[in-house]
C-alpha positions as CSV (number, residue, x, y, z in Angstrom):
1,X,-233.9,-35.2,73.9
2,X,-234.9,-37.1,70.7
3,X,-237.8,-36.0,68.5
4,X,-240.3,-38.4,67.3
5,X,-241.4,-37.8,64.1
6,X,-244.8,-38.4,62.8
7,X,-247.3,-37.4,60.1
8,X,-249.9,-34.6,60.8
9,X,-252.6,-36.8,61.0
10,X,-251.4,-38.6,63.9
11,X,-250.4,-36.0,66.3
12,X,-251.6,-37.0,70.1
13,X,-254.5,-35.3,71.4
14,X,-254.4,-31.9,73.0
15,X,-251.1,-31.3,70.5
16,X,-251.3,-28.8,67.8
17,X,-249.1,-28.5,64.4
18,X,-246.5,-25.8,64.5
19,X,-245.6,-25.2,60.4
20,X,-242.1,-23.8,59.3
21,X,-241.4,-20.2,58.7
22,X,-241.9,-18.5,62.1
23,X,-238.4,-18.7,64.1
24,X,-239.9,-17.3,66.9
25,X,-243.1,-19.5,67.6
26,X,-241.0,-22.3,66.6
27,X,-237.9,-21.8,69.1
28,X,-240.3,-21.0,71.7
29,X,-242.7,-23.9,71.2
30,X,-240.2,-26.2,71.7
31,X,-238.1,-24.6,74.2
32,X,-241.4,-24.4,76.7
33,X,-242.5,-27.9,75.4
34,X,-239.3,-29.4,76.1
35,X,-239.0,-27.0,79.8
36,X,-242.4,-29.1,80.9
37,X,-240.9,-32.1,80.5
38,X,-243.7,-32.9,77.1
39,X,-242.7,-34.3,74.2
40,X,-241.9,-32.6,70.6
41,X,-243.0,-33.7,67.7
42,X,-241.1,-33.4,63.8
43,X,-244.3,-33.2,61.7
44,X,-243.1,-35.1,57.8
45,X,-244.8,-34.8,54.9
46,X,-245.5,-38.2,52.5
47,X,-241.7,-37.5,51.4
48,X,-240.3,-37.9,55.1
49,X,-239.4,-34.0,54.6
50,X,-240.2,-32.2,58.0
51,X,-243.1,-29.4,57.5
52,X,-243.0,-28.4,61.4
53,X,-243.5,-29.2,64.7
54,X,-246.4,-30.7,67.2
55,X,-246.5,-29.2,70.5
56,X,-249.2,-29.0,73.3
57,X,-252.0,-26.7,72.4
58,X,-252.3,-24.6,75.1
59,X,-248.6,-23.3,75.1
60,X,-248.8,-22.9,70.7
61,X,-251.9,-20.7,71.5
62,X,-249.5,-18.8,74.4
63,X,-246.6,-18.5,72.2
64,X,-248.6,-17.0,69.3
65,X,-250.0,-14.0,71.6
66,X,-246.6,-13.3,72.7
67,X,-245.2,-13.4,69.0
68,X,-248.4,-10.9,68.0
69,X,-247.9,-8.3,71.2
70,X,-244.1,-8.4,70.6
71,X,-244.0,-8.1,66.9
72,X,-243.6,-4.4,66.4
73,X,-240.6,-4.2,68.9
74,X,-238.6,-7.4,67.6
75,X,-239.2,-5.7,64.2
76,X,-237.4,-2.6,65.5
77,X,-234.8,-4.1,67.3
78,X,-234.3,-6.5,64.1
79,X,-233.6,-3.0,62.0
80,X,-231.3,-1.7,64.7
81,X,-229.2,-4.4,64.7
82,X,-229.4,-5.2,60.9
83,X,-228.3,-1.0,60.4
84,X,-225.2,-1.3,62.7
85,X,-223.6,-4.2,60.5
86,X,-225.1,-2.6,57.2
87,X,-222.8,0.6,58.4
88,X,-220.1,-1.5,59.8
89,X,-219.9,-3.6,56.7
90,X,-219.9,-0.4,54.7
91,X,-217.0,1.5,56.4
92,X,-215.3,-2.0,56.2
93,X,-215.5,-1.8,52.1
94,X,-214.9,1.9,51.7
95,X,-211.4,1.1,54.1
96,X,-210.5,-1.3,51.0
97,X,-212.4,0.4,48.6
98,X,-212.1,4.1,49.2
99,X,-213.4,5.5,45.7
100,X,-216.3,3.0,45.1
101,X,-219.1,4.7,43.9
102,X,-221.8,5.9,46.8
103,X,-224.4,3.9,44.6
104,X,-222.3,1.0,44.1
105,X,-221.3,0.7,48.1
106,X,-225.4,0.9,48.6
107,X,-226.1,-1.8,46.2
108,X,-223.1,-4.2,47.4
109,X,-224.0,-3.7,51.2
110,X,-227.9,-4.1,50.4
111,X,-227.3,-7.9,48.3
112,X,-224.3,-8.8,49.8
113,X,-226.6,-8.4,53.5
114,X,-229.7,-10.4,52.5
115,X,-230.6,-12.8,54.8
116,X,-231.4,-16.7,54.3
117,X,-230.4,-16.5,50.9
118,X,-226.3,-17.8,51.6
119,X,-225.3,-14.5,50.5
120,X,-221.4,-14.0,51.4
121,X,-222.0,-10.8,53.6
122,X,-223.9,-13.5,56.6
123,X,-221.0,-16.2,56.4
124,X,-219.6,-16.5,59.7
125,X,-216.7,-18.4,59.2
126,X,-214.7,-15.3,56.9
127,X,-213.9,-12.2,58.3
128,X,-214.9,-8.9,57.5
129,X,-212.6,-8.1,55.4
130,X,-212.5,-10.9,53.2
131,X,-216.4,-11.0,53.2
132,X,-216.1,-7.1,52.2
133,X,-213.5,-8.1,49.1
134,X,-215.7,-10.8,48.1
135,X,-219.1,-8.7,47.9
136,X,-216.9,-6.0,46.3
137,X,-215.9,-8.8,43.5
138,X,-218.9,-10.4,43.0
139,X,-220.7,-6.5,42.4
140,X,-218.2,-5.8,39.5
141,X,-218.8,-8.8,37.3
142,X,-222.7,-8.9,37.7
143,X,-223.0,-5.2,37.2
144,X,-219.8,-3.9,35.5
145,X,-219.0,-6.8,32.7
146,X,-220.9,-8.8,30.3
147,X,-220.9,-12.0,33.0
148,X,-224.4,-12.5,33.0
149,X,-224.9,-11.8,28.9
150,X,-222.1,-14.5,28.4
151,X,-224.4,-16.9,30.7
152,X,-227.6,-16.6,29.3
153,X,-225.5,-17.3,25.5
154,X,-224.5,-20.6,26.8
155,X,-221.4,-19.7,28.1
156,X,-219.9,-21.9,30.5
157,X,-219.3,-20.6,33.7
158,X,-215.5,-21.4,34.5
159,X,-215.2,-19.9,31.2
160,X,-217.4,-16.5,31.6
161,X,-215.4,-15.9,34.7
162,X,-212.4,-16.2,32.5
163,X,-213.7,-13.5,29.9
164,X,-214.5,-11.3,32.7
165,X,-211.9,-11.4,35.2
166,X,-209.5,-8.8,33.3
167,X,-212.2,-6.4,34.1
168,X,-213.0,-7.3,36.9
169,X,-209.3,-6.6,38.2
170,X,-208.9,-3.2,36.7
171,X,-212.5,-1.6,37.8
172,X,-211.0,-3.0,41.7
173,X,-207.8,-1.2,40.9
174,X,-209.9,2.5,39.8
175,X,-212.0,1.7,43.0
176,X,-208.4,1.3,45.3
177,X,-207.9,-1.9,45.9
178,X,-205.1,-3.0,43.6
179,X,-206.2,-6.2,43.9
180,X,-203.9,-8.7,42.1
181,X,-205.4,-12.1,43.1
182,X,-206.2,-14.9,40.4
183,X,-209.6,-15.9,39.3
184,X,-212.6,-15.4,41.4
185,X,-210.4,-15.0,45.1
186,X,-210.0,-11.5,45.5
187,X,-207.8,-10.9,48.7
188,X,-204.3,-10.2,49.1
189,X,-203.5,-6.8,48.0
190,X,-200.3,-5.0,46.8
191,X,-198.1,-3.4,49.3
192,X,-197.6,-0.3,47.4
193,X,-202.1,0.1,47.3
194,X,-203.0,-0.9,50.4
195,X,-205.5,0.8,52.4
196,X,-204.9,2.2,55.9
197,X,-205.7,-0.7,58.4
198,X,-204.2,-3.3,56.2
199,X,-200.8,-1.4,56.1
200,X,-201.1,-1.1,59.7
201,X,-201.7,-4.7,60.0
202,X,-199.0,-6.0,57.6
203,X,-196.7,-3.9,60.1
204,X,-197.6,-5.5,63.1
205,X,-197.2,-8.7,61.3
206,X,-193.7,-7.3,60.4
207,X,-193.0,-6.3,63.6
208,X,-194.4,-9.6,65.6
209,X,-191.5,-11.8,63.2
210,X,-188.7,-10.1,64.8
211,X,-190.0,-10.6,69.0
212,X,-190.5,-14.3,67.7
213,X,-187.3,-15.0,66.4
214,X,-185.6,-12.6,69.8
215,X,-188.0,-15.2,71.9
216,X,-186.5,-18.3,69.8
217,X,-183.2,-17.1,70.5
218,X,-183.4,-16.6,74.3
219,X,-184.5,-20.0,74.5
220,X,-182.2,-21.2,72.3
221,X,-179.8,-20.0,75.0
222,X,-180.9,-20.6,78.1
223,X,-181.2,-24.5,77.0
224,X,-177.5,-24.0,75.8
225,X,-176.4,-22.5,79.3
226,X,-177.9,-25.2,81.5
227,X,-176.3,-28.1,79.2
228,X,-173.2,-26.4,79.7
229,X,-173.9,-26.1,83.8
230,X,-174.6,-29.6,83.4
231,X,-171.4,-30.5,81.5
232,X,-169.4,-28.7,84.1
233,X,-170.7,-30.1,87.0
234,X,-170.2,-33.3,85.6
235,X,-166.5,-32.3,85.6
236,X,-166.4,-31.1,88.7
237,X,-168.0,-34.5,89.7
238,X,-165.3,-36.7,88.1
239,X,-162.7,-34.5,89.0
240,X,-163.3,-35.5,92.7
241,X,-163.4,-38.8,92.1
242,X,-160.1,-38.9,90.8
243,X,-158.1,-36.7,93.8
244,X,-160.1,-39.4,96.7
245,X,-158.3,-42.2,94.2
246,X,-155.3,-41.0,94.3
247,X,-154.8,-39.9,97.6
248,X,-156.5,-43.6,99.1
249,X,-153.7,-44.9,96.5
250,X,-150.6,-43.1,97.6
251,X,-151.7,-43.6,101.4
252,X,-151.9,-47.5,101.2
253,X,-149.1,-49.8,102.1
254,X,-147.0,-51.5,99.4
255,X,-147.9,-55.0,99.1
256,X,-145.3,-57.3,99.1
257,X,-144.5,-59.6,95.8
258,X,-146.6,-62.3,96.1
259,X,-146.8,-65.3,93.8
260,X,-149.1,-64.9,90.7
261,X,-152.8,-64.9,91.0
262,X,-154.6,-68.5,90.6
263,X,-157.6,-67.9,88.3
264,X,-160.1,-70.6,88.7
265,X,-160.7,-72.6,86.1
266,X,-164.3,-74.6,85.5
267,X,-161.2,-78.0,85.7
268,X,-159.8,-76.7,89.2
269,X,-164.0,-76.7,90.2
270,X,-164.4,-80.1,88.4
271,X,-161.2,-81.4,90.8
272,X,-162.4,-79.8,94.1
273,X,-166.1,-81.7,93.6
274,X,-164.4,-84.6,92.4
275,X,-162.4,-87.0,95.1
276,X,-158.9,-88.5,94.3
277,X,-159.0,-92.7,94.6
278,X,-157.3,-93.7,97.6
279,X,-155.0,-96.5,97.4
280,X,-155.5,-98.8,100.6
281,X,-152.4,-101.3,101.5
282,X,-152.9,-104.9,102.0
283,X,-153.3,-106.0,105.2
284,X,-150.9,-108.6,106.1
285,X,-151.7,-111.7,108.3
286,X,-150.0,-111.5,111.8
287,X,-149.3,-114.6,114.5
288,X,-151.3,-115.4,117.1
289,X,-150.4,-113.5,120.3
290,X,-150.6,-115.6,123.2
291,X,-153.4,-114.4,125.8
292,X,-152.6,-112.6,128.7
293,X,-153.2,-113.7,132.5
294,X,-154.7,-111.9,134.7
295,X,-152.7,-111.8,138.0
296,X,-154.9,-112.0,140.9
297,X,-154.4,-110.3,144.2
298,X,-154.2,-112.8,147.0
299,X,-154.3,-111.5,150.6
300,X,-151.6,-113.5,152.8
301,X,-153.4,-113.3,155.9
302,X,-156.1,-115.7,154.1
303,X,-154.7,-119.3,153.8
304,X,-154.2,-121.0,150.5
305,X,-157.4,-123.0,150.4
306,X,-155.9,-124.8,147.1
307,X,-156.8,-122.8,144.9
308,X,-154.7,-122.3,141.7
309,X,-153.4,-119.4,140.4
């Protein structure tokens, strides 16, 4: 559902103005708003810059109870949760980092976990691991090196984190991590250094190259096994074909020699459609035959009345 958005003066009636800050009265204004089937506001400043919300009244007023009776127990559950990845993240670095200083793994954990600031600790798209190697790194050269002297000199930065980065490398190597990664992307670590879990992983990696290539190979084979089923019924096929050939051969009469075959010709079709002139003899003048009487039957009991014949 699209969100109008208007200035805080001109908010409907019976709508209140929800500012920026609280995620709690925020989600849950506009979740109930929106569940009522009411419309949300986006509150802007002269800047068009949003500043809040503008919901009904009566459900700001309800959601602002709620957030005051359920404060202390969101709070708790917030430092529950937030402890369990604090420790997690902390068992994560000393895996990688196994002779970091206990004051040094407090201080890491404690900036690299601070919340709405983009610290590298709350990225969600890197692992634990590499977020634990990154807070690690970024710890050494703002607290063991002159990085931030060689700032406020003038230094550029590209070119502090030059100056630095040779320390940098051999305070992660006294720590455990043998890290031997270029300039500011600490990561991949040396075989020979390698903590527990990434030895065990870089085995399994080992391990998984050899069941890909066996599963490659099987393939591989069974595609070469039914081309060759294929091929050899295809044999078998035309094999066949050639006995029923030879036997209908050897069991038909011998023809007799006959003449050559005619092959026709587009002429001998040009002949056939065409008709031969016919030469037609003169016809000859012949005498006059002499007409032919008629004998008449006379009976001879009749006399001759006189008549000829």
């Amino acid at each position: 559902m699209s969100e109008a958005k208007v200035p805080k003066c001109s908010l409907p009636s019976g709508y209140s103005f929800v500012p920026k800050g609280n995620v709690f009265i925020t989600r849950n204004c506009r979740r109930l708003t929106q569940a009522c089937g009411c419309s949300v506001y986006v509150v802007i400043d002269a800047k068009n810059e949003p500043i809040g919300i503008g919901v009904p009244t009566e459900i700001h007023v309800g959601v602002q109870s709620k957030e005051t009776d359920t404060r202390a127990e969101r709070a708790a559950n917030v430092l529950k949760r937030d402890g369990g990845i604090a420790k997690g993240f902390q068992k994560e670095i000393m895996k990688i980092f196994p002779k970091i200083p206990p004051d040094a793994l407090r201080n890491v954990s404690r900036i690299a976990l601070q919340k709405g600031k983009g610290k590298v600790g709350r990225v969600g798209k890197l692992n634990v691991q590499r977020r634990a190697r990154l807070a690690v790194w970024a710890h050494v050269r703002h607290c063991e090196t002159d990085y931030d002297v060689l700032l406020r000199n003038g230094v550029p930065r590209e070119d502090a984190r030059h100056r630095v980065e040779a320390k940098i490398k051999e305070v992660c190597k006294v720590w455990g991590s043998g890290s031997q990664t270029t300039r500011g992307k600490p990561g991949k670590t040396s075989t020979s250094t390698s903590s527990p879990g990434t030895a065990a992983s870089q085995a399994i990696k080992k391990t998984a190259k050899p069941v890909a290539q066996i599963t490659n190979e099987r393939k591989v084979a069974v595609r070469n096994s039914k081309r060759a089923h294929r091929q050899k019924q295809s044999l078998i096929k035309l094999g066949k074909k050639d006995k029923k050939l030879t036997k209908q051969q050897k069991g038909a009469p011998k023809a007799s020699s006959s003449p050559a075959r005619v092959v026709a010709t587009a002429a001998s079709f040009r002949e056939k459609r065409t008709p031969k002139p016919r030469v037609i003899p003169p016809i000859e003048p012949s005498s006059p035959t002499p007409p032919t009487l008629k004998a008449r039957w006379t009976n001879p009991s009749m006399p001759n009345l006189g008549l000829r014949e």
